[in-house]
C-alpha positions in Angstrom: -14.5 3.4 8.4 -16.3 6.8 8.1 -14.7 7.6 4.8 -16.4 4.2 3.7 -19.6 5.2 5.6 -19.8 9.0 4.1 -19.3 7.1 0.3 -22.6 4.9 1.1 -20.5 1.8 1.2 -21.5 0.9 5.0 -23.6 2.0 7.9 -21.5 1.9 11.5 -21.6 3.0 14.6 -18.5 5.3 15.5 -17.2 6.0 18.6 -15.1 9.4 18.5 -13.0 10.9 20.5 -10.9 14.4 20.7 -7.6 14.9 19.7 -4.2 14.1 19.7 -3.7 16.5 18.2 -6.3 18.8 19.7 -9.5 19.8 18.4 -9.2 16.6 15.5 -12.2 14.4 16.5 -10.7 10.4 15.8 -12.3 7.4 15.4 -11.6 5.3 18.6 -13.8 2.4 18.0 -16.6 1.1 15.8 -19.1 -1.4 14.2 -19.8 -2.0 11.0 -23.8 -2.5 11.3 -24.9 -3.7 7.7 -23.0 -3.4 4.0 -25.0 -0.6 1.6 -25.7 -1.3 -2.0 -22.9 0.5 -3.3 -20.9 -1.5 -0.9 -22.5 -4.9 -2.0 -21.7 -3.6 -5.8 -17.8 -3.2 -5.2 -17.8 -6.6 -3.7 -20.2 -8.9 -6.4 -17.8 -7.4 -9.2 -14.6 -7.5 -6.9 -15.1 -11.1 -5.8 -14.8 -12.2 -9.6 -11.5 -13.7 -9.5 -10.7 -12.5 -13.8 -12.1 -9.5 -13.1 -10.6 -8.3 -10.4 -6.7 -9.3 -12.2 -8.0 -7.8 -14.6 -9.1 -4.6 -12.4 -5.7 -4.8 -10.4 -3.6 -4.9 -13.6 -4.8 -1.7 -15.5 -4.4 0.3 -12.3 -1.5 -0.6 -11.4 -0.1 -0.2 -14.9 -1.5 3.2 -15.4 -1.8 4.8 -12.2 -0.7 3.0 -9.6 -3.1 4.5 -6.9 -6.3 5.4 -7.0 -9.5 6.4 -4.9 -12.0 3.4 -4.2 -14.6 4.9 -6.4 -11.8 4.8 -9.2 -11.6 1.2 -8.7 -15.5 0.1 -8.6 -15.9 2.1 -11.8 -13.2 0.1 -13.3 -14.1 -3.3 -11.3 -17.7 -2.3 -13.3 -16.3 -2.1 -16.6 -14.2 -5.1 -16.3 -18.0 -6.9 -15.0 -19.6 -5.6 -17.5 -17.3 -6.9 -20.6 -17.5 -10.3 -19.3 -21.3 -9.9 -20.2 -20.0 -8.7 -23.8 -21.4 -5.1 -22.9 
């Protein structure tokens, strides 16, 4: 949840805690409180069943995994090619 928050995808409330192991502040609880634009884009171009096959396919066939800002850039290209662009 605050990797997602830190990329602009959500706003949430954390609750943190210390450790295990000690000194490492963790996430013990939160609340996602609304979804951010770039959060809204992933899922408009995500929730296009072609597109995201089509997403899902060429990642897995060339890498396999990759970060989530990998796969809106690619969910975007696959959006914007059903628009012939």
């Amino acid at each position: 949840m605050r990797l997602l928050e830190e990329a602009g995808y959500i706003e949430a409330k954390l609750a943190t805690a210390m450790g295990p192991p000690a000194g490492v502040q963790t996430v013990q609880d939160f609340s996602i409180t609304r979804l951010l634009n770039e959060g809204h884009d992933f899922l408009a171009n995500a929730k296009n069943e072609s597109v995201w096959k089509q997403a899902k396919t060429a990642v897995q066939d060339k890498a396999g995994d990759v970060s989530l800002g990998v796969l809106k850039a690619v969910l975007a290209k696959f959006t914007m090619q059903q628009f012939g662009l």
